[in-house]
Biopython code that builds the backbone (N, CA, C, O; Angstrom):
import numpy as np
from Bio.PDB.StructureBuilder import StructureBuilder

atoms = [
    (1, "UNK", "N", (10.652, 21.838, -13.417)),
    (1, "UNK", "CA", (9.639, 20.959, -12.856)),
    (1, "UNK", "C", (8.414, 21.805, -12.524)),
    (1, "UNK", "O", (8.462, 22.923, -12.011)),
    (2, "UNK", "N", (7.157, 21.053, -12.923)),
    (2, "UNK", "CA", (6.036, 21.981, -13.073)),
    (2, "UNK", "C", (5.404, 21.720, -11.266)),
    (2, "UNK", "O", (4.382, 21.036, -11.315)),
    (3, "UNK", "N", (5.657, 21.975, -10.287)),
    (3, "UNK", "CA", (4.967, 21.425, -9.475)),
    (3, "UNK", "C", (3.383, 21.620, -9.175)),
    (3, "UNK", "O", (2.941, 21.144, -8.129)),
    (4, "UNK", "N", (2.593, 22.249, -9.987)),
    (4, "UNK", "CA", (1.345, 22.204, -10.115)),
    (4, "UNK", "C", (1.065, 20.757, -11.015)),
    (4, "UNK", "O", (-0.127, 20.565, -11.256)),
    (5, "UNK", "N", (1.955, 19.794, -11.500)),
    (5, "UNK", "CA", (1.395, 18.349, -11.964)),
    (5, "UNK", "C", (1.856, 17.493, -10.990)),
    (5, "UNK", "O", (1.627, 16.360, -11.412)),
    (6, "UNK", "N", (2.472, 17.421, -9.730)),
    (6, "UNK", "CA", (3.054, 16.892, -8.401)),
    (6, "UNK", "C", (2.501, 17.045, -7.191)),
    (6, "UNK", "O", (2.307, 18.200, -6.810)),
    (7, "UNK", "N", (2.116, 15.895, -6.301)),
    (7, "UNK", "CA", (1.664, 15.860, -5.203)),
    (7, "UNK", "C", (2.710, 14.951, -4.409)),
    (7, "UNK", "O", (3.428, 14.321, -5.185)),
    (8, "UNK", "N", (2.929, 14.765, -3.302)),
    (8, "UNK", "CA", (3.658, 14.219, -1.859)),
    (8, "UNK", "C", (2.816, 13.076, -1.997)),
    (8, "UNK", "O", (1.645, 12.920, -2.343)),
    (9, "UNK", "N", (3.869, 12.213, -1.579)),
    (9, "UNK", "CA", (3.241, 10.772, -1.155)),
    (9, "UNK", "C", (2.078, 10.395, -0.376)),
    (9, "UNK", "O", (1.342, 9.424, -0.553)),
    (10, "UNK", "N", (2.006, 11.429, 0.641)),
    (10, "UNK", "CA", (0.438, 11.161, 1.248)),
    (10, "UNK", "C", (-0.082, 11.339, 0.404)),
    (10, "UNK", "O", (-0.626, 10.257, 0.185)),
    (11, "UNK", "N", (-0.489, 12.289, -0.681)),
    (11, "UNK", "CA", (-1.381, 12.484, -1.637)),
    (11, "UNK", "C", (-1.571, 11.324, -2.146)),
    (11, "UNK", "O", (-2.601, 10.657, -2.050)),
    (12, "UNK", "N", (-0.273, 10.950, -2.884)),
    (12, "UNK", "CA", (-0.761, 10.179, -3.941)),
    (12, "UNK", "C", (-1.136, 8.305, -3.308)),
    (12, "UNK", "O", (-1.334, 7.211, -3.835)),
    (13, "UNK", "N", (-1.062, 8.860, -1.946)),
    (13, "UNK", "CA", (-1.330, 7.240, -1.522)),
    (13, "UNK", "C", (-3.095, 7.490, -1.203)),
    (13, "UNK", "O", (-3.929, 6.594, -1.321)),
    (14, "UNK", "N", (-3.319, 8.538, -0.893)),
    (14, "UNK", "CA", (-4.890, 8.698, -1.041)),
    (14, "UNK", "C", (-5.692, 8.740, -2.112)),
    (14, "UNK", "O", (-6.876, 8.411, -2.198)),
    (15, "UNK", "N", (-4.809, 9.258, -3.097)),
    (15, "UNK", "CA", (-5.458, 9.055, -4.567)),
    (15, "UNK", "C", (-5.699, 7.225, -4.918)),
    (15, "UNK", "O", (-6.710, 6.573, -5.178)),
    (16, "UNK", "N", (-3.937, 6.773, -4.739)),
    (16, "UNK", "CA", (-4.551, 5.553, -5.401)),
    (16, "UNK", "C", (-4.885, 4.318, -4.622)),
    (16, "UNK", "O", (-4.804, 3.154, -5.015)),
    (17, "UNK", "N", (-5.282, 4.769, -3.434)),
    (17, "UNK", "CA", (-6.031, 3.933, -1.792)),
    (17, "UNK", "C", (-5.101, 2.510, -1.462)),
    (17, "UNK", "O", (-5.465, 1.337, -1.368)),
    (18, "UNK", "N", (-3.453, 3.280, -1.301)),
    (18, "UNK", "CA", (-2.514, 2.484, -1.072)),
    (18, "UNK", "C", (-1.835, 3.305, 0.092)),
    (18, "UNK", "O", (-2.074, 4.477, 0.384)),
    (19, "UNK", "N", (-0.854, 2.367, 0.753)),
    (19, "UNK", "CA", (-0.426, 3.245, 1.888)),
    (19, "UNK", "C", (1.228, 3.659, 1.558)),
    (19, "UNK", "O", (2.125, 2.877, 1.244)),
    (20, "UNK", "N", (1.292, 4.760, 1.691)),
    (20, "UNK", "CA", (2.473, 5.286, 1.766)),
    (20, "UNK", "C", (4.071, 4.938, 1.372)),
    (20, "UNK", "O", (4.999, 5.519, 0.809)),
    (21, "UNK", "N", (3.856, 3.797, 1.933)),
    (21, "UNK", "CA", (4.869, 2.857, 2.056)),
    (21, "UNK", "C", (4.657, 2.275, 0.277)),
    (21, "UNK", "O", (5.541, 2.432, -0.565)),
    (22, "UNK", "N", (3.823, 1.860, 0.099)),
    (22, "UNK", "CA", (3.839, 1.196, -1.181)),
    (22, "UNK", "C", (4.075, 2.063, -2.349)),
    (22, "UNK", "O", (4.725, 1.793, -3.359)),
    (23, "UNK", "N", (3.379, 3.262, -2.023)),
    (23, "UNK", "CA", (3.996, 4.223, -3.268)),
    (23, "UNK", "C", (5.021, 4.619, -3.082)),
    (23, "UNK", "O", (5.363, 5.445, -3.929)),
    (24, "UNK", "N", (5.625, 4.447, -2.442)),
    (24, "UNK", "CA", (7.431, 4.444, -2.087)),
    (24, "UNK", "C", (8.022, 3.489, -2.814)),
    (24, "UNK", "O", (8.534, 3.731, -3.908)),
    (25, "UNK", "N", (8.011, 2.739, -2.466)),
    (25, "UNK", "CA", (7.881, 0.730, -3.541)),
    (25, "UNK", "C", (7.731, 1.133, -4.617)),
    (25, "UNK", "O", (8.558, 1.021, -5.522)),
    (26, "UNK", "N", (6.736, 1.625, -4.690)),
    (26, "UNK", "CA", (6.448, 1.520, -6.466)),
    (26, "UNK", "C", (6.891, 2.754, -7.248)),
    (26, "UNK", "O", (6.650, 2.732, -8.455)),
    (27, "UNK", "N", (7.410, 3.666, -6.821)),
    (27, "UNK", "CA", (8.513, 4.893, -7.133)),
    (27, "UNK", "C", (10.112, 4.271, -7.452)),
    (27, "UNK", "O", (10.723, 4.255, -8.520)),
    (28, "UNK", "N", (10.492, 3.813, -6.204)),
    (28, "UNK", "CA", (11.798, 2.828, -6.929)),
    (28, "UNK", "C", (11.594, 1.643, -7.957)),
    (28, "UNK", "O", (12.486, 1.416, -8.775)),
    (29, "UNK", "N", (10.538, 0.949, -7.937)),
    (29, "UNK", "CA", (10.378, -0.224, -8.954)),
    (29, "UNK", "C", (10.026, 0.539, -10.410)),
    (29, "UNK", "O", (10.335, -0.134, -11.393)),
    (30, "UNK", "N", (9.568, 1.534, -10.619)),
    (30, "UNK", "CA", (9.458, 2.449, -11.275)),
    (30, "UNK", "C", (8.193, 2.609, -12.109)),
    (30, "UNK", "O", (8.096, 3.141, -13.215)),
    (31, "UNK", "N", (6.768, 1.768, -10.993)),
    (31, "UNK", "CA", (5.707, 1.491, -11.447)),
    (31, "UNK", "C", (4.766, 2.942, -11.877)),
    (31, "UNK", "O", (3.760, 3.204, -12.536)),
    (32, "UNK", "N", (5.882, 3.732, -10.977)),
    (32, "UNK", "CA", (5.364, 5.515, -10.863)),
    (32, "UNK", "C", (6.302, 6.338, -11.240)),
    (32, "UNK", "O", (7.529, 6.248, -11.275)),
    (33, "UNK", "N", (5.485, 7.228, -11.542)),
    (33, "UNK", "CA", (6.574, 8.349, -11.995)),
    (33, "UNK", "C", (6.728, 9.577, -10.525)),
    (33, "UNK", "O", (5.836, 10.192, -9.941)),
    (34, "UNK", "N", (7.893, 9.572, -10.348)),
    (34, "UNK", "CA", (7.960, 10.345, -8.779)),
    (34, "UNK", "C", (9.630, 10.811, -9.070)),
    (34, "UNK", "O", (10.499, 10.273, -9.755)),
    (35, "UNK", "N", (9.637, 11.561, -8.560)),
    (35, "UNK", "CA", (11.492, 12.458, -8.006)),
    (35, "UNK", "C", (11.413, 12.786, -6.571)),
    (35, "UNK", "O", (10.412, 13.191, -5.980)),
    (36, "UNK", "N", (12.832, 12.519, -5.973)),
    (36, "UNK", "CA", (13.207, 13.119, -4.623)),
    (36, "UNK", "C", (13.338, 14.918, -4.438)),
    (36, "UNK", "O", (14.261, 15.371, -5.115)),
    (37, "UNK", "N", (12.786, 15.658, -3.869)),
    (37, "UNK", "CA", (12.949, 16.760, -3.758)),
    (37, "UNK", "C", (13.223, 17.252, -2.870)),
    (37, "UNK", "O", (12.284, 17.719, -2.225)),
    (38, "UNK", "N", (14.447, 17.414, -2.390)),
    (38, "UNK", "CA", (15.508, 17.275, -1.385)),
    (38, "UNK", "C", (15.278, 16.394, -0.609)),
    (38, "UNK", "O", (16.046, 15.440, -0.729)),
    (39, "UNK", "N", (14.090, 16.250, 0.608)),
    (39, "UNK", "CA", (13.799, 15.210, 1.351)),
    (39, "UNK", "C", (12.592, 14.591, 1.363)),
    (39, "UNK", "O", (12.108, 13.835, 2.205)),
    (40, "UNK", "N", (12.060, 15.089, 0.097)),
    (40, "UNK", "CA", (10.467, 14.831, 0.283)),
    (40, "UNK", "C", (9.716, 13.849, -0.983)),
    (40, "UNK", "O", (9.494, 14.781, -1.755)),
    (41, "UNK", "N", (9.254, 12.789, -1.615)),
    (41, "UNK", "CA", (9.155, 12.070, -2.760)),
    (41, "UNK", "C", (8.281, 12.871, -3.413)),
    (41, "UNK", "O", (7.384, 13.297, -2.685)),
    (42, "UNK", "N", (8.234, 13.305, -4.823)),
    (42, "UNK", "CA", (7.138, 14.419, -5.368)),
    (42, "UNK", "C", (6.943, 13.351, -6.409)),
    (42, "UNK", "O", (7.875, 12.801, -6.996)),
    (43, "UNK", "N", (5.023, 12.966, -6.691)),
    (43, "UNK", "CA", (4.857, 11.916, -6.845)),
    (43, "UNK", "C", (3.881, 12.362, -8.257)),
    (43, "UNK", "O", (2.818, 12.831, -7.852)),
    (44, "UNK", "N", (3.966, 12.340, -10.015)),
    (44, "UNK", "CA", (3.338, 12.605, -10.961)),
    (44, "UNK", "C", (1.724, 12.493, -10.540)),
    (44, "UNK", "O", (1.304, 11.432, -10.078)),
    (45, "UNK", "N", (1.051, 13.371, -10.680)),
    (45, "UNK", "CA", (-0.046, 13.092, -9.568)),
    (45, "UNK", "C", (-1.272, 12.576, -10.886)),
    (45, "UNK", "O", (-2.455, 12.687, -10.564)),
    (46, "UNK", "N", (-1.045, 12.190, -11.905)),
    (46, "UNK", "CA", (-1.789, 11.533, -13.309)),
    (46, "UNK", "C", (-1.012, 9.915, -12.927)),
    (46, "UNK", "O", (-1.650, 8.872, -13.065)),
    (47, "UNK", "N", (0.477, 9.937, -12.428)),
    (47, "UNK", "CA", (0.538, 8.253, -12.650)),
    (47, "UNK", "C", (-0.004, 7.614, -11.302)),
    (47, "UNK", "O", (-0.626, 6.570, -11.105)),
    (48, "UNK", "N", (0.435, 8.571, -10.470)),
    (48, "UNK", "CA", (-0.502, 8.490, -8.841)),
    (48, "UNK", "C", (-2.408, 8.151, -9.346)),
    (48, "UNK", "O", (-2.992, 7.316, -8.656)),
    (49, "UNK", "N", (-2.931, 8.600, -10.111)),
    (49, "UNK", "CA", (-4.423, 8.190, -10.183)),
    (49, "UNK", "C", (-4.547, 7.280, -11.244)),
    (49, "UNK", "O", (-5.592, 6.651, -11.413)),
    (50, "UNK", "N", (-3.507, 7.150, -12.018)),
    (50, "UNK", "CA", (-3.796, 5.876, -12.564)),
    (50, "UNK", "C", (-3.156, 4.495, -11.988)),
    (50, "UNK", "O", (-3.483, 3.399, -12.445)),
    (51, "UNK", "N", (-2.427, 4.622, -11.177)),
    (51, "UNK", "CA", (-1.909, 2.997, -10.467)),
    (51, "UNK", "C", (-3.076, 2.125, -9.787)),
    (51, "UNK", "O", (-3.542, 2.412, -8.685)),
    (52, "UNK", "N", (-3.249, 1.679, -10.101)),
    (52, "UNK", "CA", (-4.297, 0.715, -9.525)),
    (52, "UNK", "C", (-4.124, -0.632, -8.513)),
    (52, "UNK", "O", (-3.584, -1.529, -9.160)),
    (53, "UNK", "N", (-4.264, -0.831, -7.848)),
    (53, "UNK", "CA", (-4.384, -1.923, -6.815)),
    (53, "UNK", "C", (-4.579, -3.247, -7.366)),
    (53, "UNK", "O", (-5.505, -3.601, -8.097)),
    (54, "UNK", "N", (-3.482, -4.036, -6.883)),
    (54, "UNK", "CA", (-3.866, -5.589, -7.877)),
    (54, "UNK", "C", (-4.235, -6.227, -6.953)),
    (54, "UNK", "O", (-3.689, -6.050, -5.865)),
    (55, "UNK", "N", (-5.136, -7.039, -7.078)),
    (55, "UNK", "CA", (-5.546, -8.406, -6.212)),
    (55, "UNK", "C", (-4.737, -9.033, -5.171)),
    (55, "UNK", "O", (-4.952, -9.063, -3.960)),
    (56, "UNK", "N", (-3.907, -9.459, -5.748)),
    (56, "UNK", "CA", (-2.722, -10.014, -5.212)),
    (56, "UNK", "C", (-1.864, -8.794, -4.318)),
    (56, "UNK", "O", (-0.748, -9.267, -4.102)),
    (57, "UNK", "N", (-1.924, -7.966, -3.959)),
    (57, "UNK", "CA", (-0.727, -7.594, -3.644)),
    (57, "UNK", "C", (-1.298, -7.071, -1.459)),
    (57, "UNK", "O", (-2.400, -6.757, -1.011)),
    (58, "UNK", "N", (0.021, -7.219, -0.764)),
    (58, "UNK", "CA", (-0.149, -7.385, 0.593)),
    (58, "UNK", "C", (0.216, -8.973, 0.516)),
    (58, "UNK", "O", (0.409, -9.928, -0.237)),
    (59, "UNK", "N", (0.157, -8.474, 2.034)),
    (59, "UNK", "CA", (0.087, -10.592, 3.118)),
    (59, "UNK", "C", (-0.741, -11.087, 2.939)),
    (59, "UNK", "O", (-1.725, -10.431, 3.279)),
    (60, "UNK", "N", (-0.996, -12.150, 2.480)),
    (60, "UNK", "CA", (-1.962, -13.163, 2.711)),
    (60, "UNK", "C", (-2.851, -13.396, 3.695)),
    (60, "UNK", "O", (-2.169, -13.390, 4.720)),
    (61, "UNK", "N", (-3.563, -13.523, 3.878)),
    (61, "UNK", "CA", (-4.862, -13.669, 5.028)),
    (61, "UNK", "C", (-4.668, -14.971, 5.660)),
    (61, "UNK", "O", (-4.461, -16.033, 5.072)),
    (62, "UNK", "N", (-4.764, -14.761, 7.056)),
    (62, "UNK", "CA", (-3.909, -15.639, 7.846)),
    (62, "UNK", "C", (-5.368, -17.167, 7.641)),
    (62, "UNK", "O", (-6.566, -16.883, 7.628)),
    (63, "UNK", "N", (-4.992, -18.232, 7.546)),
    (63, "UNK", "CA", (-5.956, -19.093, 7.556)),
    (63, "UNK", "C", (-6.897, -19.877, 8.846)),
    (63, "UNK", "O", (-6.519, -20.605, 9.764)),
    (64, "UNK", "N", (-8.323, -19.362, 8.454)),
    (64, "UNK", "CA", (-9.091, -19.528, 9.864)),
    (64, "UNK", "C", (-8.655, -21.246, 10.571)),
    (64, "UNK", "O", (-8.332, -22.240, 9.921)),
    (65, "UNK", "N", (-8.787, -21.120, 12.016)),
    (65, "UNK", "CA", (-8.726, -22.375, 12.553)),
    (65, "UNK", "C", (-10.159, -22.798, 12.841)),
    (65, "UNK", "O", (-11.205, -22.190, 13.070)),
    (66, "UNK", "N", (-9.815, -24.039, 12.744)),
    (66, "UNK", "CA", (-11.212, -24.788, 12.500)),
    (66, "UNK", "C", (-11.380, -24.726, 14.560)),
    (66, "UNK", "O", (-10.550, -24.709, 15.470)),
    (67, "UNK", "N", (-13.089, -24.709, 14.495)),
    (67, "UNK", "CA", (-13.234, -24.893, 15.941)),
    (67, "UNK", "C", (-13.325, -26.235, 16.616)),
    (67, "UNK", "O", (-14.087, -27.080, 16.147)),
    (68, "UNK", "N", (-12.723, -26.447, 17.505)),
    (68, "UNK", "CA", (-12.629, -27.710, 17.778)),
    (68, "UNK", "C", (-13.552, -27.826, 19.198)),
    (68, "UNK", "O", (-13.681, -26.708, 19.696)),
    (69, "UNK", "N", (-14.138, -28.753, 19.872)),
    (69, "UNK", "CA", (-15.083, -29.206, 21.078)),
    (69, "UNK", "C", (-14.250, -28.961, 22.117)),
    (69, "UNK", "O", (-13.094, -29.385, 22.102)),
    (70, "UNK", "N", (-14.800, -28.170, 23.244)),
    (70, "UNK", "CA", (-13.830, -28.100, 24.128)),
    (70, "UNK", "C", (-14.506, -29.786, 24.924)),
    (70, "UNK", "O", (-15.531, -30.423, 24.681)),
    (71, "UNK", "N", (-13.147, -30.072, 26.102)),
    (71, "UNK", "CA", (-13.079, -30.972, 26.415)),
    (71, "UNK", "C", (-13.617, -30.676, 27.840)),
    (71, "UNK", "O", (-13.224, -29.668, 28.428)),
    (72, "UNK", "N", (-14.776, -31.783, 28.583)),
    (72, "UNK", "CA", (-14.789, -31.201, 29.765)),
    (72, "UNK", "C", (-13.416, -31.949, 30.726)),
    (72, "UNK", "O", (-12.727, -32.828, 30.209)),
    (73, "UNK", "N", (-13.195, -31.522, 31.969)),
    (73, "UNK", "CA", (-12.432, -31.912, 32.953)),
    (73, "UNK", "C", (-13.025, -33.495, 33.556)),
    (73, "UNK", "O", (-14.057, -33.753, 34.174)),
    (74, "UNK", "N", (-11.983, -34.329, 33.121)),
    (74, "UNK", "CA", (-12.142, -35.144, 33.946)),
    (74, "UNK", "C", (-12.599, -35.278, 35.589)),
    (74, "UNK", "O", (-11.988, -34.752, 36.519)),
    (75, "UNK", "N", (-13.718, -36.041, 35.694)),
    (75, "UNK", "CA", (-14.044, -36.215, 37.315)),
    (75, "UNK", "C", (-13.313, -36.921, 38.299)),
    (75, "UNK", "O", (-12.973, -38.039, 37.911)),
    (76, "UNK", "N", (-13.039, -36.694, 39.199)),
    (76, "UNK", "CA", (-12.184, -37.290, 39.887)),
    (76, "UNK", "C", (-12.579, -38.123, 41.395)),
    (76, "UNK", "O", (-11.697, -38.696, 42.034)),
]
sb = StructureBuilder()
sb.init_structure("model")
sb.init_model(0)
sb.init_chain("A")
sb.init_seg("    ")
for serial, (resi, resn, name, xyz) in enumerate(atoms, 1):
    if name == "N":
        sb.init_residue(resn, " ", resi, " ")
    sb.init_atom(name, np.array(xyz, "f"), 0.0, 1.0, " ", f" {name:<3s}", serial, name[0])
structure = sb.get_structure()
């Protein structure tokens, strides 16, 4: 293993402006090319700059609530 073509997951989550967690995801789904090295994910640092960010991907954006009139207090 050449590790001058390998960077660590922080790397390659800064390369391809994803967080950590997802290039983890996408190492087992096998969207990347990466190996375990004893405890540490060593991440092809060419498939790390070519993965790209899809539109779709994350949570959904929570949907705005409409503003409604506040009510005054009844007089009594």
């Amino acid at each position: 293993m050449n590790f001058a073509l390998y960077c660590d997951v922080a790397e390659a989550a800064r390369l391809a402006g994803v967080s950590d967690r997802h290039i983890r995801n996408a190492i087992k789904a096998g969207k990347i090319e990466g190996a375990k090295v004893g405890h540490v994910w060593m991440v092809l640092r060419s498939s790390a700059m070519s993965f790209e960010r899809q539109p779709g991907m994350g949570r959904p954006a929570k949907a705005k609530k409409k503003a409604t009139p506040r009510r005054r207090p009844a007089k009594r």
